[in-house]
C-alpha positions in Angstrom: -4.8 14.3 24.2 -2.5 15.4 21.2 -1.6 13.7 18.0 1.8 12.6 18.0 4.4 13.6 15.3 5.9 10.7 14.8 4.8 7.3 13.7 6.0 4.2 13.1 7.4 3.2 9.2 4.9 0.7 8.8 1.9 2.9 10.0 2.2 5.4 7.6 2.9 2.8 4.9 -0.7 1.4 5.9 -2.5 4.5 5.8 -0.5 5.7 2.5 -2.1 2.4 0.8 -5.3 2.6 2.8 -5.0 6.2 1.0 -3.9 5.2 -2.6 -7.3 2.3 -2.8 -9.5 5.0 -1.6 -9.3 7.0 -4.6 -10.4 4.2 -6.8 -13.7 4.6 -5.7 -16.5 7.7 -6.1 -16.3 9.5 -2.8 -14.9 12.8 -0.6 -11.5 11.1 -0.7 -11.1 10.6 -4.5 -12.6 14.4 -4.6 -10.0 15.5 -2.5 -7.4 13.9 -4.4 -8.6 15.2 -7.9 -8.5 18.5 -5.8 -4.9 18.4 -5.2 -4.0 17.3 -8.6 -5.7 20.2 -9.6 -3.5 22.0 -7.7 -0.6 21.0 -9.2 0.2 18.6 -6.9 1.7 15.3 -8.2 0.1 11.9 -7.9 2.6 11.1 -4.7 2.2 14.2 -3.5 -1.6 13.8 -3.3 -1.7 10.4 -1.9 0.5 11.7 1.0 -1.8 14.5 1.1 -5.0 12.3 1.2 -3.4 10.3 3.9 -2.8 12.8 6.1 -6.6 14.3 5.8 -7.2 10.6 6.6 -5.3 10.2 9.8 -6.6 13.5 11.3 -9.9 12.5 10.6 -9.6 9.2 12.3 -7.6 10.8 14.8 -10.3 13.3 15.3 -13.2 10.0 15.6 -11.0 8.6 18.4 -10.6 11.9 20.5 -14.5 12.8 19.7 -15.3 9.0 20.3 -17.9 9.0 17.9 -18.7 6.9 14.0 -17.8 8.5 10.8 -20.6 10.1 8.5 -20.0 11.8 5.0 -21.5 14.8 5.9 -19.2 16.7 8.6 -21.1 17.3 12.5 -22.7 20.7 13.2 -20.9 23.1 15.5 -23.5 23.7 18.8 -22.7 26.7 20.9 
């Protein structure tokens, strides 16, 4: 399985406002947000940001086939 490149206008549109209402709230995304803006990255700059780290960790749920918790899973050898 492999992530496409490509999506669909209004899928990105729903995970750039699923994006922009998450950083209302206390959480890792609004941290990662005020990360980027201390960056220097722009407001739009780190929604788009903030909705890409979304999608690859959804997309990384559906491949692994497992729930989302705060903490990231433990690497086992």
């Amino acid at each position: 399985m492999h992530r496409p490149k490509r999506y669909s206008r209004r899928l990105r549109r729903v995970f750039y406002l699923s994006a922009q209402t998450s950083i209302v709230r206390d959480g890792p995304n609004r941290d990662y947000y005020l990360k980027k803006r201390g960056e220097g990255c722009k407001h739009v700059q780190a929604v788009i940001a903030l909705a890409r780290r979304r999608t690859s960790v959804m997309w990384a749920l559906l491949r692994d086939n497992r729930t989302f918790t705060p903490t990231p899973p433990t690497q086992t050898a």
